[in-house]
C-alpha positions, 0 to 999 in steps of 0.5 A: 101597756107591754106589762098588762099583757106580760102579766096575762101571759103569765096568769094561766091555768090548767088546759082542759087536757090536764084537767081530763088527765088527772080526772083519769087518772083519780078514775083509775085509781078509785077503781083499784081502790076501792074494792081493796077497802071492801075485801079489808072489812070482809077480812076484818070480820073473818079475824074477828070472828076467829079470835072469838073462836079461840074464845070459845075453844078456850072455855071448852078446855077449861070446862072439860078440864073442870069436869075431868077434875070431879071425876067425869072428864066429858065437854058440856052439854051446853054453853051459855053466858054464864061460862063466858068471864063477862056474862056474855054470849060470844058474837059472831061478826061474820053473821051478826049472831051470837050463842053457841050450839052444840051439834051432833056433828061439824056442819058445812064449811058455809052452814048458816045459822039463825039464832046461833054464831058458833057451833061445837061437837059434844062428844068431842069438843071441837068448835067451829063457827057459822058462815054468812054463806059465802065465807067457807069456816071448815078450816077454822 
């Protein structure tokens, strides 16, 4: 009988106190969390959409550079598929959309297009990209 209850005594499990305690403490932690898992997806879209910048600034210099070696050094009056190596319009990941515009003049550092990601100047070649309206790309 005396290891009957020896061996009881010795089957416990957690208090309702350690149980509360750990759930708290999970509780702060997803708090901390996951909100720096939301801001690595908004980043990841930012970077994304930089490199493809730099895609785009690229075949702005090689066209100018075609250009200027037939004897007319002047950017494009337009981008399309054909100038990209895979036969594609770039895509912007920040907005969802791809092609390339040319503008007279830079737009707003979170200027919104609906059917084009990115944008470049023609008369001076400089590019840029288009924002989802929270994301301010003048500094790009």
């Amino acid at each position: 009988m005396k290891s009957l209850i020896q061996a009881k005594k010795k089957e416990r499990g957690f208090t309702l106190i350690e149980v509360v305690i750990v759930m708290v403490i999970l509780g702060i932690l997803a708090v901390v969390a996951i909100p720096k898992f939301v801001d690595l997806t908004t980043n990841a879209k930012i970077s994304a959409t930089q490199g493809t910048l730099g895609t785009i600034r690229s075949v702005l210099a090689v066209e100018y550079a075609q250009a200027a070696a037939n004897g007319s050094a002047a950017f494009p009056a337009a981008l399309g598929a054909a100038s990209f190596a895979n036969g594609t319009e770039p895509k912007n990941s920040l907005t969802g959309e791809d092609g390339v515009a040319a503008v007279a003049a830079a737009p707003a550092g979170t200027a919104t297009d609906a059917d084009n990601g990115f944008w470049y100047i023609v008369a001076t070649g400089v590019a840029g990209a288009y924002s989802d309206g929270t994301v301010d790309t003048s500094t790009w």
